[in-house]
Structures are given as structure tokens and as C-alpha cells.
C-alpha positions, 0 to 999 in steps of 0.5 A: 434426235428426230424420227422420221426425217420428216417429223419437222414437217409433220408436226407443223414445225418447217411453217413456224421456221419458215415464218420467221425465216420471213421475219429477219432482215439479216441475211445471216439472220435469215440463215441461222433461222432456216436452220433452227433445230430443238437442243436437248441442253438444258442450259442452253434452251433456259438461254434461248428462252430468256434471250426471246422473253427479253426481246418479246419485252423489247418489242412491247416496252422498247419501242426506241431500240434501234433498226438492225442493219440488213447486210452481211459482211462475211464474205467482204472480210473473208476477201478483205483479208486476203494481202493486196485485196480490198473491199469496194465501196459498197462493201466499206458501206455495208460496214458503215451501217453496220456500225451504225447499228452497234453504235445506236445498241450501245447506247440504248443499253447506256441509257437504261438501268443496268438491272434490265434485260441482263441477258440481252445486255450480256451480248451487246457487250461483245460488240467492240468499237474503236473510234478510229474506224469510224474515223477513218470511214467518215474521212473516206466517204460523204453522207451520200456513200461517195469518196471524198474529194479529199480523200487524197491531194491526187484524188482531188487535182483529178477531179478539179481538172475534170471539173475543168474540161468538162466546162471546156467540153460543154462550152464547145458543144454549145457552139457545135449545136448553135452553128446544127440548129442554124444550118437546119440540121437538128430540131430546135430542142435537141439536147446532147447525149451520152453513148458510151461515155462520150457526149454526142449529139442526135441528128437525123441520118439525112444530115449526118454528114454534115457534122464533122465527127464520130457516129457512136450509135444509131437509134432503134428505128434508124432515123437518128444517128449520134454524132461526136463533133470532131471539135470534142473527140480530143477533148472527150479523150482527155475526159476519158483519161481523167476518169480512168485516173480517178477510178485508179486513185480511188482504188488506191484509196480503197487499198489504203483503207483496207490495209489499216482497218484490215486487224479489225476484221474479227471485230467487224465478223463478231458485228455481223454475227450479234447483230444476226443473233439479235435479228433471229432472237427479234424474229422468234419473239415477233411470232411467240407475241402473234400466238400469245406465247408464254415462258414455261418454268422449265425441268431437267428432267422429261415432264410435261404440265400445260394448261390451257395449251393451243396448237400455235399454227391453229391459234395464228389461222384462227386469230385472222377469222376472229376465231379462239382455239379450244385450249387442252390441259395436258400432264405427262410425269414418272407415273403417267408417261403415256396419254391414250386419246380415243374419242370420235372421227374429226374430234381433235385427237390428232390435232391434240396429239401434234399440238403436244409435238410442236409446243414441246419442239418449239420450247426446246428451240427456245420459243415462248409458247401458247400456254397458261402461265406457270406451265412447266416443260421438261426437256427430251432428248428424242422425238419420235412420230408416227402420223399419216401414210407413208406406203411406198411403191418403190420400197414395197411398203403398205401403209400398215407396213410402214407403221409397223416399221417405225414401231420397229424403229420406236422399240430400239431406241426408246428410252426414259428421255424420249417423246414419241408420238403415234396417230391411230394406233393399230390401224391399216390392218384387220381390227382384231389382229391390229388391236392386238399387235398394238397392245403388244407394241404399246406394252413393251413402250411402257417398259422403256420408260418413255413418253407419249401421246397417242391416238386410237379406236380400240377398245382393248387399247383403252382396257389396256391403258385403264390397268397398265401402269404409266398409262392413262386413258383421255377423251375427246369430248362429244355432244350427244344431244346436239352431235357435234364435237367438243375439242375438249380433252378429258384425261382420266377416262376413255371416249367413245368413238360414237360410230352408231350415233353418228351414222344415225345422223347422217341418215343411214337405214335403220336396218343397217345400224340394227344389224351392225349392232347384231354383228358387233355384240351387246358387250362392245356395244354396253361398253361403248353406252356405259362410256356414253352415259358415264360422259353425258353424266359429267357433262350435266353435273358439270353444268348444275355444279358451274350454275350452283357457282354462279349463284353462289357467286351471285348470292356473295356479292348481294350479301355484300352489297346490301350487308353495306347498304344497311351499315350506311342505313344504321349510320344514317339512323344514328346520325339522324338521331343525335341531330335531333338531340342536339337540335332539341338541347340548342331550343331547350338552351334558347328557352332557358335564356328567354325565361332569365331575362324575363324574371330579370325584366320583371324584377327591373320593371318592379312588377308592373301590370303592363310590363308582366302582360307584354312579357307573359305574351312574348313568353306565350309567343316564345313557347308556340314558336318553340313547340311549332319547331320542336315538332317540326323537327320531330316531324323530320326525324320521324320522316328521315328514320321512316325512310331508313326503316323502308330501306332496311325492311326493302333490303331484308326482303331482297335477301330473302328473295334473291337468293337462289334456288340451288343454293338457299332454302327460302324461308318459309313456315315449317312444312309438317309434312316435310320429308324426314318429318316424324308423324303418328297415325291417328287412332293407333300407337304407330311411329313413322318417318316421312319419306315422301309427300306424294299429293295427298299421300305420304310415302312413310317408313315404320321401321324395315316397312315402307308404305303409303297413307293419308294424309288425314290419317297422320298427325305431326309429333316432335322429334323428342316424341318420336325418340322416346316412342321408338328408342331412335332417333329416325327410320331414315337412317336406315333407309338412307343407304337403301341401294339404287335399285330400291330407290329406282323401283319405287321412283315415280315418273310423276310429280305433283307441285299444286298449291306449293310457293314457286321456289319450292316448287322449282326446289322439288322439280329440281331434285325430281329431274336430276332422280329421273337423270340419275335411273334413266327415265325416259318420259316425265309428268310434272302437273303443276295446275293452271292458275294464272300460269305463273309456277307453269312458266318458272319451270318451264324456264327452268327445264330449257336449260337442262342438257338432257331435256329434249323436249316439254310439251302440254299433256293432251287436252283430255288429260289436263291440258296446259296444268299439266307438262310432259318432259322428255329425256334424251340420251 
């Protein structure tokens, strides 16, 4: 059930019927889908789904599946069975091309595996054919859809004595205009004519006389008559009775056909309706693809959990101007039944709200929706709406009347399988006295178990929604800084509707909005701040949490690359080694087999002095060829693991400095005045902790007493030191619980990074910007010298993409000029 009578038209869903109304080529087609209503059958709508999933797969992978016939034979069978009646010849076409259509089904289905498109397959299944109808058609009709001559022995004597005696008929007009032509009585080029089913000739009215015959008709402007020749009206006659003959044959024929096929009628009628269903099914798969629709896994039970879901109307409008809908996860189960939307004016929240009616209206008139895989939907047995104005003059109703109507209507006949829908609660009315009827209403909702989403202003309603179970407060996401909405939903908090904000930025007087403040009280407006800062907070640790993934991501994929880099590096290291040996053993091998045949030249020549010189030679040329190569190849074996070793130290060194910021401390020398570090002051036996390096301070902890020294006055012990003079092992400890009040009166809006390495003076402005965010400062100074400009830059970069900083700037040129930066927060 759906309320109001309206709530099809209301949500959007009379534009999505009439889209694929649009769509079908079957006028049946076309009807069912004017007709499509949501089915609470569990069953049924899991049906519906897999019919259009199977034809959204036919579409994209089936180009081949065959054309369906655009006609409708219900009304030429519901006369056809009537005894004595007969179907025309249009109407036995009608039939033909639709079995035509069955036919080609039938084989697309015999050509594919039996596995596919079962449910699809399952109704083709039920279009029975029987060869003598196609027979009988094919023995009636030609090609063209005309009878056949041989349709019947009388049908075609008829026709051949037309045949006949319109060649008599033509032969005789020949001579009746050749003896016009002569006699002047007719242009040259004038040619018969026909009126009223008999061949005249055109002559002008001053010689129809002169044609013997029968004026048939005049023409528009009355200087031509048409004339039937006296000679042909006989003729014509004998024409005319063929015809009137044929046309009697013909029906006849036609009765004849009628009366055998007439017992496959239910067959023909079952056609026409899986063709139809097959057309519809086509239709909604058509649309579901042009919004990129999925199949939700589908429940028995009322449950609502979509990601990334997209109004469908919105998605297609926006698809043609190049544009992407801003995706909403939205869960609705047993716990958290209702969704309480509060947020800015033109935020989204109605569009979220009817977004949520349509994608569950048109999941149970079995649509493939715009949501992530693995969504899952629930089924409904109610849908309820309360959107727009419905006053009414002649029913006597205010706007604020009818929406207390429906309410009426919404607490009698809720239940635990109803989805309702409501658009500004409590609104129309005084504020107060309307917030409260609406928490009321929105209380007693809440008892009958039902499901909904729902739109409001009103704080009582958002407190309402933060205790009562079932309800959960959502927001609609809206930029402070740049003052514009987000279109994100945010379930788990209320949104602020960011009256004073906005009407600042239309340019309301000041004095206005100070005294609108006055009027409405500092609890309401702390509340409204406190959602403001809460939102502002997310939205920035949202930010740093996503850059802190891309680097990390970042800092994998390097890690990964030169990890490989440098296993090829060391593999190419080995290989260059063990070539090197080999070529060494294959020289050493060659050497030996040079000295051998030596001795053996020298003991076969029996020592003579020239023989021993020449040989001595050739082995001195030997060796200073071999040394020649042997340090040549050294040579290379050196040069090629000198390049592997560059290659090895080049990548290291990238390790170390592509790491990012946010997420890899640099390697550096250890800091002894590192916060955290352990010191003694010189000249006297006292322990401390460092807690902060401030210049040439240091902000140290001497167990419960914090204060600040020199940094001349500290010398750096170790922690075993530290443990054995204090009997613990850090101060810290029992300062890292220190409240947010401590911390905020002793946070300092200045900072000082001169003479730091940059990535350690990005690390310490990073942690300074988000303890500024974090206590609400409004004016920073980070004094970072001159110099070259580079560590002024690199922060500088850095502050332009933080959210909450609207502005940096230099500090006056009596104050330090470009050393040193002035950073403005905005909230």
C-alpha cells in the first residue's frame, strides 16, 4: 500500500514509469509498463530482478537476440473466436510476424548453453509452435502480405480473367485516345486516369462532348472533366464484378483459414503476452543500464544497507551535462529503524530522503538500482510520504493541517513492515509548539516499530533522536570555509543548519544577525557551535587521515620498487663477480697449456740456445699479453660493481628521503634535546624531563613542577642515569594525562624552527598547526629566518593545503619581515 495517492509522483517514480513506457515497442508492452506497481512478494520481486539482470545481460552480451514484433493480436483473437468471424488480412500478418519473433526466440535459446539465462529461457519455454500454422500462413500469403493466387482454384480463374480484360480494357483506351489526340480534343501527353474505380480520360470541358461516355468527376478548377468512353463502360463493368468476385473469394479464403487455425488461439494469445512480458522486462533493463544499476542481495525481512547510492532521476539528468551525483550510504535494521536528517537549506536532505523512497520503490517493482555492489534491500509492505504542500481551499486545509493529517493517517496504520518518509518535520507552524507535536508524533513512530527517514530544523528533534532508541541523528555535510554545501550524508551526528553563517554571507547587517543571536539565547547558539566545530573537526582529521594513506601508500610502493631495484642490483653484483672468475680460471688454463708445450718444445729441441731464446721471448710476450687482459678484465669488473654500488647508495639515499613527513621520522643524529630527553642541571643534583624545546629554552618537568631553563644550564644524562637518580623511569608519565586545560594555558601561539633540517621543521610546524586546531587558536607566528627562503617555502606549501588555514602572510617589516609568518585560522 502507498499513501498518499500521490506518493508515486511525489517521489519521482510516474517519470521512471513513463520512461519506459517510452522504451517498449509492444503496444501490450507498453500497457503492462503503464501499469507497473511495487509487490510486497518476496518471491516475486527476487523473480522480477532476475528477469531484468538477465535481459541487462542480453542487452550488453546478446547483441544477436531477435527483434520483437510491435503488435498486439488480442483484440483479432477475441473476434476470431466468435463462429462465422474471421481475421483480415492485416490482422493473419500481424500473427505471422509474430511468430516470426517466437521462431527467432526459440533459436536463439538452441543456440546457447543450457546453463545461461535460466529464467529467461524458463519463459520462452512457453511459447509453443506448431508447424502447420506456419504452413498454412506461408500457403495463403506471399512475401509482400498478399494472398496468393493459389490460395484457391476460384481465386485464381478470377484473377487471370481480370488479367484478361484489363488488357482488352487497356487496348481499347489506346484507340479512344489516339482518335482524342488526332481530333485535338487532349494534349498529346495526356494519360488515363482513375475515379472511382473506373479508367477515364481528362479533357477540357469545351470538348467534353465530344467523347462519347460518362463524366465521373470534375477537377478543382473546373476546366477538366473525366470522361469514361462509352466504348469502355461495359467493360469496366465486367471489371468491377471481377473485383467484387475476388474480394468474396478472398473472404472466403480468409474464413477457411480462420476455422482451421481457430484451436490455436490460446497458443497465439500466450505469444502475444511473453512477447510483451520479454518487451517490459527489455524496457526496465534498458533504463536500470542508463543509471548504471545494480542487483541488490535481497531480504525478507524490512532492512535497508546501500552504498554509494544515487537518486536514479538526478544520475540520468546529470549524466547528460557530463556531471556525477555525490553518492549517500544509507542503513536502516531493527536497531536503527529511523534516519533523522538535519543539515543546512538546499543541502540535500529532501533529495537524500526521496532518493531513499524511490530506489526502495523501484527495487520492489523489480528495477536493478544505482547502488554499490553487494547493497542488500529488505522488502516493505507500506509506503508512506509526507513531502510539499497539500493545503487545500476547498477541503478547509492549511498546509500545517495537512501535514497533521497524514500524521493522523501515519499513526494508524504503521507497522514493523512500513517505510515512511517525512520532509520538515514539524514545520508550518509556531516553532516551539511544532517541535514539540513533532517529537511526540516522531515518539509514538518509534513504538510501532516502523522505518523511516526523515527531515528537520529542530533541535529538540536532533536531542530527541541522540537518546531514544531506533533513532539515529545524520547530517548533511557543509563547508564552513568556503560556504557551500557538501551533499554528503554523515549518519551518527546531527547537522547544523547554519542560519547565522549563511545570512552573513548573503550580507545581512551585522546588527541584525547580533541581535538575532540575543534573541535566540547563548544555549541554542553553543549548541549549534559546538555541532559546527565537532564537523569542522572531522572534516580536518578526515583530510590529514586520507594524506597520511597516500603517503603511506606512496611510501609502499617505493619501498617495493627500489626493494627490486636492488635484488637486481645484487644479482647483477654476483653475476659480474663469477664472470670475472671464470674469465680469470679460462687465462690461468691457457697459461698453463702455453708453459707445457714450452718445456716440451724445449726438451724436443734439446736445449738449444736459440730455440730456449725464441721460446723464453714468446713466453715473456705470453705473460704481457695475459697481464694486459687480466687487468682489463679487473678493470671492467671494477667499473661494472662501482656502478652497481652507485646504484645501491642512489637508492638508499631515496629511501631515506622519499619518505614522507606524516608518516617516517627522517634519519637524522640524535637530538639531545629532544622532547622526552633526560637532563640534569648543571651545578646541582636535579633530574628533569624535557618537555619542550622552546628556542633556547627548555620547558622541563622535576617531578609534579614544570618550568623553564637554559639551555646552557642542562647537560644530556642517559635514561639508565635518569632511573637510578629518580627511582622512575620518566616525569612524563605523569604528565601525559595532563587535562586539555593544562595543555591549552601553557600552549604558546609562537614557534621557532631556525637552524632545524627542513623535514624536521615541517614534523614540528605540523604537530604546532594541529595543538593550534585542537585549543582553538585564532593567530599563529612560526619564525623560521631568512636564509635562502627554502625551509620559508616548504611551509608555506604546507599551510596552503590545511582546510582551517585562511590565511598566511609575512609579519611586519619592524617585526621580522619574510623570516618571519603570520597564520590565521578560520572557524
Amino acid at each position: 500500500m502507498v499513501y498518499p495517492d500521490s506518493f508515486e509522483d511525489k517521489i519521482g517514480f510516474s517519470q521512471v514509469r513513463q520512461k519506459v513506457v517510452d522504451l517498449c515497442v509492444t503496444p501490450l508492452g507498453s500497457e503492462w509498463a503503464s501499469t507497473i506497481h511495487a509487490s510486497s512478494d518476496f518471491t516475486e520481486v527476487g523473480a522480477l530482478l532476475d528477469d531484468v539482470v538477465e535481459f541487462t545481460d542480453i542487452i550488453l552480451h546478446h547483441t544477436d537476440f531477435p527483434e520483437l514484433a510491435p503488435v498486439d493480436i488480442r483484440d483479432s483473437v477475441k473476434k476470431g473466436r466468435i463462429p462465422g468471424a474471421y481475421l483480415d488480412v492485416t490482422e493473419w500478418l500481424d500473427v505471422r510476424r509474430l511468430l516470426a519473433s517466437v521462431r527467432q526466440i526459440e533459436v536463439f535459446f538452441e543456440k546457447l548453453p543450457a546453463e545461461i539465462l535460466p529464467a529467461t529461457r524458463g519463459k520462452s519455454k512457453q511459447l509453443k509452435t506448431f508447424p502447420f500454422i506456419q504452413e498454412k500462413l506461408d500457403q495463403i500469403f506471399n512475401k509482400t502480405g498478399q494472398v496468393r493466387d493459389q490460395a484457391s482454384a476460384d481465386l485464381k480463374k478470377i484473377r487471370q480473367d481480370m488479367v484478361h480484360l484489363q488488357a482488352s480494357i487497356g487496348r481499347r483506351m489506346d484507340t479512344v485516345l489516339q482518335q482524342a489526340r488526332s481530333e485535338g480534343w487532349i494534349e498529346k501527353d495526356v494519360q488515363p486516369s482513375i475515379r472511382d474505380g473506373r479508367l477515364v480520360i481528362p479533357v477540357p470541358v469545351t470538348h467534353k462532348r465530344r467523347i462519347k461516355g460518362l463524366i465521373h468527376d470534375e477537377s478543382a478548377t473546373g476546366r477538366t472533366a473525366f470522361v469514361e468512353p462509352i466504348e469502355l463502360v461495359e467493360l469496366n463493368n465486367e471489371l468491377r464484378e471481377l473485383e467484387l468476385a475476388e474480394q468474396r473469394e478472398i473472404v472466403k479464403i480468409l474464413v477457411e483459414l480462420t476455422n482451421q487455425l481457430r484451436p490455436y488461439f490460446p497458443d497465439m494469445e500466450n505469444w502475444n503476452g511473453v512477447i510483451a512480458s520479454f518487451d517490459l522486462t527489455r524496457a526496465k533493463a534498458k533504463i536500470s543500464i542508463r543509471w548504471d544499476g545494480t542487483q541488490p542481495l535481497l531480504r525478507e525481512d524490512p532492512y535497508i544497507h546501500w552504498e554509494k547510492a544515487r537518486h536514479p532521476l538526478l544520475d540520468l539528468a546529470f549524466r547528460s551535462e557530463n556531471k556525477k551525483v555525490i553518492p549517500q550510504d544509507i542503513h536502516l535494521d531493527n536497531k536503527q529503524r529511523i534516519l533523522l536528517i538535519s543539515g543546512p537549506n538546499a543541502g540535500g536532505k529532501s533529495v537524500c530522503l526521496k532518493a531513499a523512497g524511490l530506489i526502495q520503490y523501484l527495487i520492489q517493482c523489480g528495477f536493478m538500482v544505482p547502488v554499490q555492489e553487494g547493497s542488500e534491500s529488505g522488502i516493505f509492505d507500506q509506503f508512506l510520504l509526507d513531502i510539499g504542500d497539500e493545503q487545500s481551499i476547498e477541503n478547509d486545509l492549511s498546509t500545517y493541517s495537512s501535514h497533521l493529517h497524514h500524521m493522523k493517517f501515519f499513526l494508524k496504520k504503521a507497522g514493523d513492515k512500513t517505510l515512511f518518509m517525512i520532509d520538515e518535520f514539524g514545520a508550518g507552524t509556531e516553532p516551539q509548539l511544532g517541535g514539540a507535536i513533532a517529537e511526540s508524533i516522531l515518539s509514538e513512530l518509534t513504538v510501532t516499530g516502523a522505518y523511516g527517514v526523515v527531515t528537520t530544523h529542530y533541535s529538540n528533534l536532533k536531542h530527541f533522536a541522540a537518546s531514544a532508541d531506533g533513532v539515529v541523528n545524520a547530517a548533511m555535510r557543509y563547508d564552513v570555509q568556503h560556504m557551500q554545501p557538501l551533499f554528503e550524508l554523515e549518519t551518527g551526528k546531527p547537522g547544523s543548519s547554519f542560519a547565522f553563517e549563511i545570512a552573513r554571507n548573503i550580507g545581512l547587517p551585522d546588527v541584525v544577525i547580533q541581535k538575532a543571536t540575543g534573541l535566540v539565547g547563548d544555549d541554542h547558539i553553543q549548541f549549534d557551535k559546538h555541532l559546527r566545530e565537532i564537523s569542522r573537526d572531522k572534516r580536518y582529521w578526515e583530510n590529514k587521515r586520507q594524506k597520511i594513506r597516500q603517503n603511506s601508500k606512496e611510501l609502499d610502493e617505493l619501498l617495493a620498487k627500489y626493494s627490486e631495484i636492488l635484488a637486481i642490483t645484487e644479482k647483477d653484483r654476483k653475476k659480474i663477480i663469477q664472470e670475472t672468475r671464470q674469465k680469470s680460471e679460462e687465462l690461468l688454463s691457457g697459461i698453463n697449456k702455453k708453459i707445457e708445450q714450452s718445456i716440451r718444445e724445449i726438451r724436443e729441441s734439446q736445449a738449444e740456445k736459440l730455440k730456449v731464446r725464441e721460446i723464453r721471448e714468446n713466453l715473456e710476450s705470453l705473460r704481457d699479453s695475459i697481464k694486459a687482459e687480466l687487468n682489463q678484465t679487473i678493470s671492467e669488473g671494477d667499473e661494472k660493481l662501482e656502478s652497481a654500488e652507485k646504484e645501491s647508495n642512489k637508492i638508499r639515499k631515496k629511501l631515506v628521503i622519499e619518505k614522507p613527513v606524516a608518516e617516517v621520522k627522517p634519519v637524522m643524529a640524535i637530538n639531545p634535546w629532544s622532547v622526552g630527553s633526560k637532563i640534569r642541571i648543571k651545578d646541582k643534583d636535579i633530574f628533569a624531563e624535557i618537555l619542550e624545546t622552546r628556542a633556547d629554552n627548555l620547558l622541563i618537568a622535576m617531578g609534579q613542577m614544570i618550568t623553564t631553563i637554559p639551555v646552557s644550564q642542562a647537560e644530556p644524562v642517559s635514561e639508565n642515569e635518569f632511573k637510578k637518580a629518580t627511582g622512575t623511569k620518566s616525569y612524563g608519565t605523569s604528565f601525559a594525562g595532563v587535562d586539555m586545560e593544562n595543555r591549552k594555558l601553557s600552549f604558546s601561539p609562537n614557534i621557532d624552527v631556525r637552524g632545524m633540517r627542513a623535514d624536521e621543521a615541517l614534523q614540528k610546524v605540523t604537530t604546532f598547526i594541529d595543538e593550534a586546531i585542537m585549543f582553538g587558536a585564532g593567530e599563529l607566528r612560526i619564525l623560521h629566518g631568512k636564509g635562502d627562503g627554502i625551509l620559508r617555502r616548504m611551509i608555506r606549501d604546507y599551510l596552503s593545503g590545511v582546510n582551517v588555514v585562511s590565511k598566511y602572510e609575512d609579519e611586519d617589516i619592524r617585526m621580522g619581515g619574510t623570516g618571519i609568518t603570520i597564520v590565521k585560522l578560520s572557524w
